[in-house]
N, C-alpha and C positions, 0 to 999 in steps of 0.2 A: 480529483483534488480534494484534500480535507478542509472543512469550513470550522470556522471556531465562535463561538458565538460572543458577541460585547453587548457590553453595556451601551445603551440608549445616548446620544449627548445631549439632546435638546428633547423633552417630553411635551408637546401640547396638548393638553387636554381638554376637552370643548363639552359643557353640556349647555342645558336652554338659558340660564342667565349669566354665567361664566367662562372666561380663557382662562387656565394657568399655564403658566409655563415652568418646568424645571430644569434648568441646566445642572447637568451631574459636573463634579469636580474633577479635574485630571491633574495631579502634581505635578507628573513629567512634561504637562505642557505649561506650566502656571498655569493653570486656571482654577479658579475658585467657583465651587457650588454656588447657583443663587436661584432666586424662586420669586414671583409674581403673580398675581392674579386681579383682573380685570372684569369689572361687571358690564354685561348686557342686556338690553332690553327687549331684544329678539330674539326666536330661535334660528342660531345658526345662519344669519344674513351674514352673507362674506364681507357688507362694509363697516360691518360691527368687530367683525374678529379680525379686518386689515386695520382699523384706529388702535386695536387692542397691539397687532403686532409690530406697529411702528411704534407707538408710545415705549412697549418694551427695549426694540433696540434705541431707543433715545433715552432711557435711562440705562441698557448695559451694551456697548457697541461690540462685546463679544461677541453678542450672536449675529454677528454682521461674517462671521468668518466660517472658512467650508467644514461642514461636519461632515461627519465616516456617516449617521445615523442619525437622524432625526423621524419622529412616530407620533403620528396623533394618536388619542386615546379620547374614542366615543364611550362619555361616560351613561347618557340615559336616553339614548334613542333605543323604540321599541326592539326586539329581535327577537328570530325563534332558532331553532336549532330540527333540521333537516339530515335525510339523509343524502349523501352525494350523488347515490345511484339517480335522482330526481335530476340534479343538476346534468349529468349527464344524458341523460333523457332528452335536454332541452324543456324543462316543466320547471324550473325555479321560481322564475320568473312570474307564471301563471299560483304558486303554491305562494309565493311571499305577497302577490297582491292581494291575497286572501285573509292575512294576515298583521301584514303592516301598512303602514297608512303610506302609500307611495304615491306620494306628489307630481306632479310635473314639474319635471328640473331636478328630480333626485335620482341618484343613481345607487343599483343595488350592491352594496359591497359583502362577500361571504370571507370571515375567516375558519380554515379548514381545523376540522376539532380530532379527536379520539372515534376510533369505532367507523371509518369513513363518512362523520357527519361533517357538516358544515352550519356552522352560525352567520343566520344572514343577519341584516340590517340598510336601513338608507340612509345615506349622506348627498346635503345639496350640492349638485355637479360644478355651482359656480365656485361653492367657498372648497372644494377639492382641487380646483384650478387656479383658486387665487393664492393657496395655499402653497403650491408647486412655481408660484412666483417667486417666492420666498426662497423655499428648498426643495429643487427640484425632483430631486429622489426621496421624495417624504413618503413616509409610511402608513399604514389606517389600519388600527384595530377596533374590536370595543372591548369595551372594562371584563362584559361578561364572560368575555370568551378566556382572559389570562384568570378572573377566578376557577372557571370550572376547569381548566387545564391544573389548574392547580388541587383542587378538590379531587380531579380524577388521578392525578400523576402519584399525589404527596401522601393522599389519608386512607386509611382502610375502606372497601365500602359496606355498604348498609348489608346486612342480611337479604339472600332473595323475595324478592317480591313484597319488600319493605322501603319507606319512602322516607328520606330524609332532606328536611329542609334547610335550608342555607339564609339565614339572615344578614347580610353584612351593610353595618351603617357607616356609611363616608360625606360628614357636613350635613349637611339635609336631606340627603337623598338617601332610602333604602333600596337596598335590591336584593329581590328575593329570588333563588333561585333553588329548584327541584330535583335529586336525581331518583330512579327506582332502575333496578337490574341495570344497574351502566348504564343508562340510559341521563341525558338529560333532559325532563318531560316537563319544565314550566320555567321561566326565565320572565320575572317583570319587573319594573321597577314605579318606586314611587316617592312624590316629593313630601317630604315632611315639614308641615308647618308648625307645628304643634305637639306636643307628649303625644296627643290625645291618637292622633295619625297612625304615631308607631305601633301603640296596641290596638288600633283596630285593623290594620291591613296583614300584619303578623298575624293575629287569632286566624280573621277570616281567611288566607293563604292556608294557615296550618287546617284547618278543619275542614276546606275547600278540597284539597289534598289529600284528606285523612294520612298528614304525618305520620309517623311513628316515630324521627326524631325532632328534634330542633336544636338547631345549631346556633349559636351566634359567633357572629365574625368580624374584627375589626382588624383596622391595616396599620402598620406601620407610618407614623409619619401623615396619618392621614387625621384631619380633623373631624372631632366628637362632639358632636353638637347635641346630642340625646344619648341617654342611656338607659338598656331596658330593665327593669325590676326585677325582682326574684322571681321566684315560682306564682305568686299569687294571681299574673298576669297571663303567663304562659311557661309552662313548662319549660327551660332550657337545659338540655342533656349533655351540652361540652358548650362551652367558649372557647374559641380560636382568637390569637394574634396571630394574621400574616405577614409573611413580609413586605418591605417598601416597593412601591408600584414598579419601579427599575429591575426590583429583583424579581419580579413578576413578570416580569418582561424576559428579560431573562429565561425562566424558566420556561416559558414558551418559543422560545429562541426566534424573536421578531428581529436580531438586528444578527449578521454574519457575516465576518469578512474569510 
């Protein structure tokens, strides 16, 4: 049976002091686009992101009704990028605690990448569960994984055995990420409080690395809280506009009926 990929209806996206939500607009159903976002004090405590989720449908009762798709979107919990042959092993598990800070009470979630890797990550098992109260068939990615899907699908790559770095800034948060021979070899992120942040974790990543490109990347739709200078700071070799998180999504084909 053929699947066809849609659009996302409901977007949550969860990082350490934030919920947003995005309802995408569908004409043929009346519904209209709409967007909120919700500050936290916690990382990720589910009775902080269920105040968030009720406040929202108490100001829009649409999202009281059954969506085809709804998809969280892990914007800045750690992650690496694995091969699957691991997972199959039964070793992931032993390879991610090595790795990521894995709590008790969080569970490891992998999204499956290019090249049979897989991008892990943790999410706490309760706000996974309080969240599937909401919308049962809810979805969990992270942010990382529909950039580098996109980096690996959409752009040329770097020359062999040349390493090109990914800057992309969204609100205060940078994430930086790495590829060399198709490979993705370094994926972090970090919060910016300050100008001062952005060129120091940029330099040090690129020279950490020994780059050969630098890219910078910004998203559709997404908010720009800093911006990085010319050459004087760091070399940038292309600037990128992506597209809006949905259609990132999309291209990764998270949602199919």
């Amino acid at each position: 049976m053929s699947t066809t990929t849609i659009q996302p209806d409901l977007i949550i996206s969860l990082s350490q002091d934030r919920v947003r939500l995005s309802l995408s607009e569908n004409s043929s159903l009346g519904r209209s686009g709409w967007q909120a976002s919700f500050k936290v004090d916690s990382l990720f405590l589910e009775d902080q992101i269920s105040r968030s989720l009720d406040s929202a449908l108490l100001e829009n009762p649409t999202l009281m009704e059954e969506f085809s798709c709804v998809e969280i979107i892990i914007l800045d919990r750690p992650n690496i990028c694995v091969s699957k042959h691991y997972a199959d092993q039964g070793k992931l598990g032993e390879i991610a605690s090595r790795y990521l800070r894995l709590r008790t009470g969080d569970s490891l979630a992998t999204d499956p990448s290019e090249n049979d890797a897989l991008i892990c990550y943790t999410v706490p098992t309760e706000t996974l569960t309080m969240l599937k109260e909401y919308y049962a068939d809810i979805g969990c990615h992270h942010f990382s994984t529909l950039l580098w899907n996109h980096f690996l699908t959409q752009l040329a790559r770097p020359s062999h055995d040349e390493t090109r770095l990914y800057l992309t800034l969204t609100g205060d948060l940078l994430i930086i990420l790495a590829e060399k021979n198709n490979k993705l070899i370094f994926s972090k992120n970090f919060e910016i409080k300050e100008i001062g942040d952005l060129y120091y974790y940029s330099i040090a990543c690129s020279r950490m690395l020994n780059a050969s490109e630098n890219w910078l990347v910004m998203i559709e739709e997404e908010e720009e809280k800093y911006e990085m200078p010319g050459d004087s700071i760091l070399k940038i070799e292309k600037r990128l506009r992506l597209p809006s998180l949905d259609v990132l999504m999309v291209q990764y084909k998270v949602c199919v009926s």
